[in-house]
N, C-alpha and C positions, 0 to 999 in steps of 0.2 A: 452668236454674240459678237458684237463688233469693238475693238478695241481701239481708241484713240486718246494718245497721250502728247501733252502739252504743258507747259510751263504755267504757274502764276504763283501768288502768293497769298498767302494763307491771311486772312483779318475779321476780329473779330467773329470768330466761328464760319467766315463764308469764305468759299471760293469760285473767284470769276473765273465764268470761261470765257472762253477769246471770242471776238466776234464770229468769226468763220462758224463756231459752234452754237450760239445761241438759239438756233431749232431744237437743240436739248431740252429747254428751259421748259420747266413741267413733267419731265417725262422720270420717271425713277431708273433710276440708274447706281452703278458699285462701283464705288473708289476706293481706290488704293493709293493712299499717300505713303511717297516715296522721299525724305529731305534729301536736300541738291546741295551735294559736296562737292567743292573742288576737286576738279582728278589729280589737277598736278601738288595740289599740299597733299594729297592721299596719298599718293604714289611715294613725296618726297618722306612723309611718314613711315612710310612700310620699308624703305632702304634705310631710313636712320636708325629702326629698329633691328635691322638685320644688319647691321656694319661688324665684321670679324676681322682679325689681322691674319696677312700672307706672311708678316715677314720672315726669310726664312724659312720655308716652305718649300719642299723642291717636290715634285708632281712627277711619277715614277707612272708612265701608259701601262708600262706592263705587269707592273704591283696592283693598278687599280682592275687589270682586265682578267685578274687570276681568277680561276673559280676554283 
């Protein structure tokens, strides 16, 4: 099976493919739609969720490598 993925967007239940692909057209084939999020609001999301304070915090190498 041959995988090829490409951008468009979604209307009224259809989705175009790009020229390059249009030998597709008729042939039955499986999609998997994936929505297209920003990496950098995602990214900036998952650090705002995880924000902790240092302050005052002193990091002891040898307290954390006790076993």
């Amino acid at each position: 099976m041959q995988t090829i993925e490409f951008v468009s967007k979604a209307h009224d239940g259809v989705v175009d493919l790009p020229r390059e692909l249009q030998g597709w057209n008729g042939k039955q084939v499986r999609v998997a739609l994936l929505e297209a999020v920003n990496e950098a609001e995602k990214r900036k999301a998952m650090f705002k969720a995880a924000t902790i304070s240092t302050r005052g915090y002193r990091f002891n190498r040898d307290a954390a490598n006790e076993r």
